[in-house]
Every structure is written in structure tokens, then in C-alpha cells.
C-alpha positions in Angstrom: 63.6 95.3 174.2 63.2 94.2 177.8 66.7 92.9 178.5 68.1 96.1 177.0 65.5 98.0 178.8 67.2 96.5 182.2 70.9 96.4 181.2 70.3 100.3 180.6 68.5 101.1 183.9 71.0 98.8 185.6 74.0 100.4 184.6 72.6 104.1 185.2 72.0 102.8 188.6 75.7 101.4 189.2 77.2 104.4 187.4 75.0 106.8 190.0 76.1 104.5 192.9 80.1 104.6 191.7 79.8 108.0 192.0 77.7 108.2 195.3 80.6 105.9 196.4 83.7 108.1 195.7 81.9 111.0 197.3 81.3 108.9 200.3 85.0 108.2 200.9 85.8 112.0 200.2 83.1 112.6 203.0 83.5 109.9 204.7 80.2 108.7 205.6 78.4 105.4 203.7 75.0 106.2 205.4 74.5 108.8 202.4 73.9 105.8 200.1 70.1 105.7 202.2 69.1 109.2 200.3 69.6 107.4 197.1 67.4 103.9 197.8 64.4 105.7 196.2 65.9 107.5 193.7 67.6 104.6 192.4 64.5 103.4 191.6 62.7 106.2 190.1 66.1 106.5 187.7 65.2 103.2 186.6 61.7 103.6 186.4 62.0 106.5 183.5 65.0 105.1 182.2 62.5 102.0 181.2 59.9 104.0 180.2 62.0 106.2 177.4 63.0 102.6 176.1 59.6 101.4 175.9 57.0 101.4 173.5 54.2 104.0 173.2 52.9 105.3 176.6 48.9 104.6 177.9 47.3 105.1 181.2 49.2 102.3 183.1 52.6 103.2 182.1 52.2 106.5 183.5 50.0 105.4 186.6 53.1 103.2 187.5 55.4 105.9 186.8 53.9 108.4 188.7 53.2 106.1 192.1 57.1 104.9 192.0 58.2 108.6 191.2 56.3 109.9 194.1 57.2 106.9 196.5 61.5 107.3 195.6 60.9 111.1 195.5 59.7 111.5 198.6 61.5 108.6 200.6 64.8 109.7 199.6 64.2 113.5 200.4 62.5 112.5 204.1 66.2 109.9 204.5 68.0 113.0 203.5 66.6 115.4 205.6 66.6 112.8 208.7 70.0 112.7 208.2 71.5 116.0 207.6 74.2 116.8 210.0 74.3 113.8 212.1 77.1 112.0 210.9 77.6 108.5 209.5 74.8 105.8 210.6 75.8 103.7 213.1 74.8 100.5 210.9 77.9 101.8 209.0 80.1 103.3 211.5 80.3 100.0 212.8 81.7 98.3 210.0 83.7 101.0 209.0 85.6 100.2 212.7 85.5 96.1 211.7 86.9 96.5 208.4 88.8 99.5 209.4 91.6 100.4 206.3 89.8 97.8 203.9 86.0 99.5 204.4 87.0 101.5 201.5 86.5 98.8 198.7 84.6 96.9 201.5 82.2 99.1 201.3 81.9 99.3 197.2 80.7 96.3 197.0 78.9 95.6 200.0 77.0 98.7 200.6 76.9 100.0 197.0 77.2 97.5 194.4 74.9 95.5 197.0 72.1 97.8 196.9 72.5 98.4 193.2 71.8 95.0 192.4 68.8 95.0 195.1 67.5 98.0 193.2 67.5 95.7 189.7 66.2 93.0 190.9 63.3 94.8 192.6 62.8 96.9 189.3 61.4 94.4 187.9 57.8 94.7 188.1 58.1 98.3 187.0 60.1 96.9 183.8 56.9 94.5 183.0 55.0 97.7 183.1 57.1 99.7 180.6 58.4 97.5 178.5 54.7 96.0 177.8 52.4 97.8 175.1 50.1 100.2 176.2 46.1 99.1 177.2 43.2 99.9 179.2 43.3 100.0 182.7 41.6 97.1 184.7 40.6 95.9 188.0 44.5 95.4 188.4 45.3 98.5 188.2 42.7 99.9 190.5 43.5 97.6 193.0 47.3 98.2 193.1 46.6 101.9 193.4 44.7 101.2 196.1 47.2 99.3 197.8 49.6 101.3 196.8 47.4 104.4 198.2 47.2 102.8 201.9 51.1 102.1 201.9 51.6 105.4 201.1 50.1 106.8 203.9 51.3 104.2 206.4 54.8 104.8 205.4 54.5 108.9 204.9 52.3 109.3 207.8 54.2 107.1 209.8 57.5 109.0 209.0 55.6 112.4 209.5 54.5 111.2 213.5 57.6 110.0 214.3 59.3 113.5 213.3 57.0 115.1 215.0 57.3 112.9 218.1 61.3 113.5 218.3 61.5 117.2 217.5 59.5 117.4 221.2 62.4 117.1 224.2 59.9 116.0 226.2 59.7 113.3 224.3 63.7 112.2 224.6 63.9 108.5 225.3 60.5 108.0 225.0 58.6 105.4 222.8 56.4 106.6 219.8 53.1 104.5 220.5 50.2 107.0 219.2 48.9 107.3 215.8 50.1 104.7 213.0 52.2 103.4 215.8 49.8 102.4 217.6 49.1 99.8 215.2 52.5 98.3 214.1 55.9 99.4 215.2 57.2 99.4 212.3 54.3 101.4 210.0 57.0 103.2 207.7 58.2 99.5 206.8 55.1 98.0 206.5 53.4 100.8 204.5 56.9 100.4 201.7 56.0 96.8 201.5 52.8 97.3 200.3 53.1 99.9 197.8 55.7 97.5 195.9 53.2 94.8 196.2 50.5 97.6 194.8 53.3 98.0 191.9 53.4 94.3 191.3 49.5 93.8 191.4 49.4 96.6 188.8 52.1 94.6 186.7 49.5 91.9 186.5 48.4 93.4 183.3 51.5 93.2 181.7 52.3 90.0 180.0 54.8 88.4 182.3 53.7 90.9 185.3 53.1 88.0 187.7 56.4 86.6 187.3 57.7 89.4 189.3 56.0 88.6 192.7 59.9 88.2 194.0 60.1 91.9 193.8 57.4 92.6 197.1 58.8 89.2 198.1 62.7 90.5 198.1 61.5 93.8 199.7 59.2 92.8 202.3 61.9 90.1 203.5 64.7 92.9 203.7 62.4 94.5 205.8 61.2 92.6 208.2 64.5 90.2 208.7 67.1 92.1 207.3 67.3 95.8 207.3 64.4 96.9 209.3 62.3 95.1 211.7 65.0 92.7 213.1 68.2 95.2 212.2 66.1 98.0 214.4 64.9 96.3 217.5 68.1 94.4 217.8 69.5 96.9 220.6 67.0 99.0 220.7 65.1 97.7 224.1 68.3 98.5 225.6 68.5 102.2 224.4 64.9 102.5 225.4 63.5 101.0 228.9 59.7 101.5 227.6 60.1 98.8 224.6 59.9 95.9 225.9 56.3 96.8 227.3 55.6 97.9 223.7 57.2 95.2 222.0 54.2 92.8 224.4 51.3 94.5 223.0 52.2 96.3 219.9 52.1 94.0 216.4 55.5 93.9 214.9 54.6 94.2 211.2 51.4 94.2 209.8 49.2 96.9 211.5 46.7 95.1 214.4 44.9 96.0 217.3 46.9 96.5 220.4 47.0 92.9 222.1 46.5 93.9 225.7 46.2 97.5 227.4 
């Protein structure tokens, strides 16, 4: 039941992302692959849970955190986005790979994330595919996590929004709020809700097998597509960084290091 479980969540999620693909290169733009991270997941999620045996409090607890988490995510990506054009992470290699970014791009940006989005899964498969019991001190605790992420990542988006929609604010460096913590508190706050999701899968039977889930996610994030991937030019775009980057932790949310 569990490999069939996957193999069926998996291949909804490469079907959705064929799709999402083919649309791209009628529109032209890869970057709307972001507005379907989340909602690859949540697909998956429900996908496992139909195939699954008999629901209990856990199932749906899980359900419910990774629904709200890909729901929202994928909307906030979405609206970001809206009538600015392709991302420049993509209009970039669109220009490198120029005539071959078409089937570049299949695999590299789609099929790529696809796979990212079943190996990651995997905590919510232990969940879904497990019978139903009780809920424990697991459970509890990943919500709690999971609760704290949330509003890291949520909040953090929310500020930063705000921030930008002021002109005033144009060039400017967001350092109140969440911010003040962590540069980075949208990325740090979706790293802990999937390690909330894989503390909950600790009460599934091979739950704690999936600690490369938050381990996969929380590397992409800080050394691949977040942390490093954003502040790679962005001191240059933005004179005030540096200072920021001096007293402002990087990751995990900590008091500012000097005034």
C-alpha cells in the first residue's frame, strides 16, 4: 500500500507539472512553476490519504497543517508574482540555454522539483499510509512546531508585503518585526513546519526514517534556493545589507548581534 500510495501521488504530481510545463512555454515564463511548490504537496498529501486506511485524529491533523501550509504559500507566490514577468532566477537561464531552455527547462525546473516534491512527501506518506491511533506527545509537539513556523513564514511574508507596497520604502532594507530576528524568517519558519510534519510522523511506524524530508528542505533553503541563492547579489542591489548582514542572524531567528 505505501509504494502504490507514492507511485500514485508521484505521478499526479509529474502529470500537474507536464502540464504546468507546456503552459509555461505558451506563456513563456518558468517562474510560474513557484505557485505550484505548495500545491504539489497538498496534491500528494490527499492523494495518500484516499489510498490509505481508515482516517483518525493524526491523519487529519497532518492533512490539515500541510493543506493550510501549500494552500496558502502557493497563493502568497502567486499573488507576488502576478504581472511581473518571468523571475530572474529563470530569465537567466532561459538567456544561457537560449533555444534549448525549452526541454532544458522540463527537466531541470519541472521534472526537478517534481522529484523534490516526492522525496519530501515522505513523512506525510508515513502518516497516511499508517493505521489510524491516538494522538501523543508527537503530535502535540509537531503542531507546535509546526504552529511557530507558520507564523514565522506567514508573518514574515505579510511584513515584507507591507514593507514594499510603501515607496518610501524603495531600496530600503526590511529590518523590523520577524526581520529583526533572521533575514530570512519566511525560510526559516517553512523549515520548521516540515520538521513539525516529520516530528508528527514519529508515530507512524517508520515515521523517523523520514528525517531526510526537513533535512532535504532546510538544505535547499539555506544553501541552495534561498539563503545563499538570495543574498548572492543582493548587497549590490541594496547599499544598507551589508550593515544588516553584520548584525542580523542569517537563519535561525537570534538577537541582533550589535546595535
Amino acid at each position: 500500500m505505501v509504494l502504490e500510495a507514492w507511485i500514485t501521488g508521484m505521478s499526479a504530481v509529474l502529470v500537474a507539472m507536464l502540464i504546468l510545463w507546456m503552459l509555461s512555454l505558451r506563456l513563456r515564463d518558468a517562474s510560474i512553476v513557484d505557485g505550484a511548490w505548495g500545491l504539489g504537496f497538498v496534491l500528494s498529501a490527499w492523494i495518500f490519504r484516499a489510498l490509505g486506511p481508515e482516517a483518525g485524529p493524526r491523519h487529519w491533523l497532518l492533512l490539515t497543517l500541510v493543506t493550510i501550509w501549500g494552500v496558502r504559500l502557493s497563493g502568497y507566490i502567486l499573488y507576488r508574482n502576478h504581472g511581473r514577468g518571468e523571475d530572474r532566477r529563470y530569465a537567466e537561464m532561459r538567456a544561457h540555454h537560449g533555444r534549448r531552455f525549452w526541454w532544458v527547462s522540463l527537466f531541470t525546473v519541472f521534472g526537478f522539483q517534481s522529484l523534490l516534491i516526492g522525496l519530501i512527501s515522505l513523512p506525510l506518506l508515513a502518516v497516511q499510509t499508517n493505521q489510524a491511533s491516538a494522538l501523543g506527545w508527537t503530535d502535540y509537539v509537531g503542531g507546535f512546531l509546526w504552529l511557530v513556523g507558520f507564523a514565522f513564514e506567514a508573518g514574515g511574508d505579510a511584513q515584507l508585503a507591507k514593507f514594499k507596497a510603501n515607496e518610501e520604502n524603495r531600496g530600503k532594507v526590511m529590518d523590523r518585526g520577524f526581520w529583526r530576528y533572521t533575514r530570512h524568517p519566511n525560510y526559516f519558519g517553512d523549515a520548521l513546519q516540515w520538521w513539525g510534519f516529520w516530528v508528527i510522523a514519529l508515530g507512524s511506524s517508520w515515521g523517523a526514517w523520514t528525517v531526510v524530508s526537513p533535512m532535504v528542505m532546510t538544505l535547499f533553503l539555506v544553501q541552495v534556493s534561498g539563503v545563499a541563492l538570495l543574498e548572492k547579489d543582493i548587497a549590490e542591489r541594496r547599499p544598507g545589507y551589508r550593515r544588516y548582514v553584520e548584525t542580523t542572524s542569517a537563519f535561525v531567528p537570534f538577537f541582533r548581534l550589535r546595535s
